[in-house]
C-alpha positions in Angstrom: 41.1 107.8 127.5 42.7 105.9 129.9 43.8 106.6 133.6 47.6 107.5 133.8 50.1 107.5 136.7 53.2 109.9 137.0 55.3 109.7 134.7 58.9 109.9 136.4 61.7 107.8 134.9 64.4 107.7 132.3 65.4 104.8 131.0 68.5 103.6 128.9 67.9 100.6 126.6 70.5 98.7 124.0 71.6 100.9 121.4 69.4 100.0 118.3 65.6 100.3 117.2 64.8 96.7 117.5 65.7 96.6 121.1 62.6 99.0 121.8 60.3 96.0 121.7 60.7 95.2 125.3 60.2 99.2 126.3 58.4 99.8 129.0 57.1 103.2 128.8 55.5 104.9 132.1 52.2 107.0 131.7 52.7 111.0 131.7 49.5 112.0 133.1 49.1 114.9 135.3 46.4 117.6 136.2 43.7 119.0 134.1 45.5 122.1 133.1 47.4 120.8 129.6 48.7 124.8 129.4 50.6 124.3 132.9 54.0 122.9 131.9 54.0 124.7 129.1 54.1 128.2 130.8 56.7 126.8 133.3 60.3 129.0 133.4 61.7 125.6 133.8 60.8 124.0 130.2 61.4 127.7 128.6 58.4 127.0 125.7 56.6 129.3 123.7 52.9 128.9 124.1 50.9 130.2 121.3 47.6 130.4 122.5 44.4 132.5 122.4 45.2 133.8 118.3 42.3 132.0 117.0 43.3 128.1 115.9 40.5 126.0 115.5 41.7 122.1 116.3 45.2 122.5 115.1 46.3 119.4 113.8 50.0 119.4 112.7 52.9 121.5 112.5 55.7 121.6 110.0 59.1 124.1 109.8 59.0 125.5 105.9 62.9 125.7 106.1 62.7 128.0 102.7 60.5 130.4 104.3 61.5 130.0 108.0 57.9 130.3 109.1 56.0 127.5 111.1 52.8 125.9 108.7 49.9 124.9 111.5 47.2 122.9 109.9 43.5 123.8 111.4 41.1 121.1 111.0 38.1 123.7 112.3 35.4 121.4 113.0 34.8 117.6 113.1 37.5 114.9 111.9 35.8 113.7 108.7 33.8 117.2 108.3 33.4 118.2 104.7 32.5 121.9 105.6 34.8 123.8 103.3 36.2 125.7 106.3 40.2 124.0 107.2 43.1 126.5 107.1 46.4 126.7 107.2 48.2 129.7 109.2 51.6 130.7 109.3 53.7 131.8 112.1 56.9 133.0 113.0 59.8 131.0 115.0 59.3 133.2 117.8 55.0 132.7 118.4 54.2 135.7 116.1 51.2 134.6 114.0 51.7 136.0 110.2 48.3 134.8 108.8 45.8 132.9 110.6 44.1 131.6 107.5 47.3 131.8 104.9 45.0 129.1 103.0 41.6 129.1 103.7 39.0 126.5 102.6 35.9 129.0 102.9 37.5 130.8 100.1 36.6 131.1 96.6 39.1 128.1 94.2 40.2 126.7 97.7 39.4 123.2 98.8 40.4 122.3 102.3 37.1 120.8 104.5 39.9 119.0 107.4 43.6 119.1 107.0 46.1 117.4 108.9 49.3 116.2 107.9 51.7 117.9 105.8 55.4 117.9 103.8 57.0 120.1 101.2 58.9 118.5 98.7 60.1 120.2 95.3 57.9 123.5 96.2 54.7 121.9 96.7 53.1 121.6 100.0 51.1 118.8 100.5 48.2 118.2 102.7 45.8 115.2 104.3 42.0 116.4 104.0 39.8 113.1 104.6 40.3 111.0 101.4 42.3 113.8 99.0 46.4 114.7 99.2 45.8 118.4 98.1 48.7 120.1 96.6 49.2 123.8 97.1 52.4 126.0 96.0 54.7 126.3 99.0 55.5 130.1 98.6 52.4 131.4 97.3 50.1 128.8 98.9 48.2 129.0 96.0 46.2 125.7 95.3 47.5 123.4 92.5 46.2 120.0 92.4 44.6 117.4 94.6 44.7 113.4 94.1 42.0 111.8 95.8 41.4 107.9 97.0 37.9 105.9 96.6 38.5 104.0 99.3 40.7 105.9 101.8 38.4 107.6 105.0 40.9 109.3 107.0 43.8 110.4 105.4 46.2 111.9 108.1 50.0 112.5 107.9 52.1 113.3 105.1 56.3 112.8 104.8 58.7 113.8 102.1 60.7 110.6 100.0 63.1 113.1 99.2 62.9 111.2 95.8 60.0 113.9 94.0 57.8 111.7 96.4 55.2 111.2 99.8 54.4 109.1 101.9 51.1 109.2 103.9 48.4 107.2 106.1 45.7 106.4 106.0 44.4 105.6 109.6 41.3 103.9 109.0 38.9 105.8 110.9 35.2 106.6 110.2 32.3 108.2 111.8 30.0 106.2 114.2 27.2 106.7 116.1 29.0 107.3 119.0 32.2 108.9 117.8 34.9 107.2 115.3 34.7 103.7 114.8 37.5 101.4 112.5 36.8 101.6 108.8 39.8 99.2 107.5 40.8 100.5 105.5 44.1 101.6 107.0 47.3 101.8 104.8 50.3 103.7 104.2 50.5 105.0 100.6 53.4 106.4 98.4 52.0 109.2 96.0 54.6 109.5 93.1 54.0 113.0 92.2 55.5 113.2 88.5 52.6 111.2 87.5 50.1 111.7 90.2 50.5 107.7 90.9 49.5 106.2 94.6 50.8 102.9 95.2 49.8 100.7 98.4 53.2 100.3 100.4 51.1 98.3 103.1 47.2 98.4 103.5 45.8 95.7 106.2 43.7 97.0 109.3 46.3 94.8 111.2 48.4 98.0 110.9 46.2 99.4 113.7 45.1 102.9 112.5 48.5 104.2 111.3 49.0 108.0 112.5 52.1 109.6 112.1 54.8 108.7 109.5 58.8 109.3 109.1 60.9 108.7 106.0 64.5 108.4 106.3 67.5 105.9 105.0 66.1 103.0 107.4 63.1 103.0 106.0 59.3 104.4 107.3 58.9 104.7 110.5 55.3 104.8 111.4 53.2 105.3 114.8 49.8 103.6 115.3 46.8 105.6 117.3 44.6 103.1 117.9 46.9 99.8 118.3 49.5 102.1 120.5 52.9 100.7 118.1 55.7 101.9 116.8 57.3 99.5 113.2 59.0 100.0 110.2 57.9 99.6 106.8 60.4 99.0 103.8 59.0 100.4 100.6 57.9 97.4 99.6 55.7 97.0 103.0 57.9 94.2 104.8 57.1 95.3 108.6 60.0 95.2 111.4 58.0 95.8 115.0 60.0 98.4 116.9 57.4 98.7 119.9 54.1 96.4 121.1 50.9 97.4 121.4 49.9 99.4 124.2 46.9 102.3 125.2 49.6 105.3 124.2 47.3 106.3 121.2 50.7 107.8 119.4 50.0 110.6 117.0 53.3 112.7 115.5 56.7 111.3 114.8 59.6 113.1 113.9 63.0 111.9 113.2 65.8 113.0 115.0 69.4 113.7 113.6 70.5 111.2 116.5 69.0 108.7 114.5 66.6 108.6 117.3 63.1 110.0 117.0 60.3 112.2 118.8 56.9 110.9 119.2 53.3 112.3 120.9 51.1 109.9 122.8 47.5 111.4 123.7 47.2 108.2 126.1 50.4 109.2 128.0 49.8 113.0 127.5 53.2 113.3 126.3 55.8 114.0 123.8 58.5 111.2 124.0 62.3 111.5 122.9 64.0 108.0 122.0 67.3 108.3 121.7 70.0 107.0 119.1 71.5 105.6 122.1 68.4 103.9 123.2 67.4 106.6 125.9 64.2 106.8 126.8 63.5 110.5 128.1 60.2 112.8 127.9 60.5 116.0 126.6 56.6 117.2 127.4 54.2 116.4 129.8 50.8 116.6 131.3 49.4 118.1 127.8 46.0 117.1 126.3 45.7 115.8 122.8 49.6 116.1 121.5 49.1 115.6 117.6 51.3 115.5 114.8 54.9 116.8 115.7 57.0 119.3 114.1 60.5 120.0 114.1 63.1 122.8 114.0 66.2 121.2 113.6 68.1 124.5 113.3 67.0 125.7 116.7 66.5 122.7 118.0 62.7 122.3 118.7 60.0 120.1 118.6 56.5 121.5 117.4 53.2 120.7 119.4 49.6 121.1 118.1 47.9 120.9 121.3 44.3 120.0 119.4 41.9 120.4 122.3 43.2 123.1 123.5 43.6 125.0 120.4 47.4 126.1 121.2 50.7 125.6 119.6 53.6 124.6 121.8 57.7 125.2 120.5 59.8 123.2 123.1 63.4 123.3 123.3 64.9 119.9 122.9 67.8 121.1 125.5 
């Protein structure tokens, strides 16, 4: 990690995505207590904390059910220890089922989930090198499709087409921690025939984290590179944002046609505007992963992952 200064500004650029290339964004560090702003009357969260998570990873609204999916990676990044879980909570912090679907159990298979989407009643998730499929109501498992050469699967969005797209970020394990593998990518799993096809693989994607889908094309984050581009489905990249130390995670796209993105080198969720404004929406948290959203109500989703807490902000 980096050191940070205050974060404390709020800046309008041009109108347009391209324009974010000469963005500026100021660090959004602040004191060693990530659970601070979160419990502040100002901000108005909920903080679900202390109900047993175990590295919560991601967060996604199951509109159909109205419940809030948190994936639990319990245990190390690349861990294949048979123990990841989903839980399920309600809109309002409740927790329905801590382990909804549970990898220590018998017919399961989840060892470190991250990412997930529904589309057409499935729920899929990121464990390592696998997309496993589960039934979104039931969360009974149904399938799994599994890469040879992928080491650190992580998010997963919707086509809307009976299709996903995820990443791959190209981590493995080192000596000393996580250490590039190359083999980062962004895939496109066409489900009616369990086919992957490589929109873009090239380590010059710079660990590719979180991924968006909508009609101008994907919109990914890099961790370890700190960029923001687009991909076409055919892979042709359009740079949005330069490299930088942000290490984003989660982004989520906003009905503005703006989006939301978390940045565990700024210790902060970020809100870019349709309109080009630049505003923060969380600060001074530890380890923001991948992002959820509540578009009924309104809300962004935040897996804190160190701190084993769940944040819902109101987007104001």
């Amino acid at each position: 990690m980096s050191k940070h200064a205050p974060c404390s500004f709020v800046r309008r650029l041009r109108a347009g995505l391209p324009t974010f290339l000469a963005i500026g964004l100021a660090a959004c560090s602040g004191g060693d207590d990530a659970g601070a702003p979160a419990t502040s009357a100002r901000s108005g969260p909920i903080v679900v904390t202390d109900v047993g998570f175990a590295t919560p990873e991601s967060v996604l609204h199951d509109t159909a059910a109205d419940v809030y999916l948190v994936s639990n990676v319990n245990g190390g990044s690349l861990d294949r220890d048979f123990n990841g879980f989903i839980s399920r909570i309600a809109p309002d912090g409740t927790v329905q089922d801590l382990k909804w679907i549970d990898g220590s159990e018998q017919g399961v298979t989840l060892n470190a989930p991250k990412g997930m989407a529904i589309e057409d009643g499935i729920l899929f998730v990121a464990d390592i090198d696998c997309i496993r499929m589960f039934d979104a109501t039931s969360g009974d498992p149904m399938d799994h499709v599994c890469l040879a050469n992928a080491t650190f699967l992580n998010d997963v969005a919707p086509g809307g087409d009976g299709s996903v797209f995820f990443t791959d970020s190209g981590f493995d394990a080192g000596p000393e921690g996580m250490v590039p593998s190359g083999s980062d990518a962004v895939y496109r799993l066409i489900v009616s025939d369990a086919r992957v096809v490589a929109v873009s693989k090239d380590p010059a994607l710079g660990g590719p984290n979180g991924l968006a889908v909508g009609s101008r094309g994907i919109l990914v984050v890099s961790f370890r590179s700190g960029e923001v581009y687009r991909l076409t489905a055919d892979g042709e990249r359009t740079d949005i944002m330069p490299a930088s130390e942000r290490q984003l995670d989660g982004i989520e796209m906003l009905p503005d046609g703006g989006f939301l993105m978390s940045s565990w080198g700024d210790r902060c969720v970020y809100r870019i505007g349709g309109d080009g404004q630049v505003t923060k929406v969380l600060e001074d948290v530890e380890a923001p992963a991948d992002l959820g959203l509540d578009v009924g109500r309104n809300r962004v989703l935040v897996p804190l992952s160190n701190a084993n807490e769940v944040i819902i902000q109101p987007l104001g």
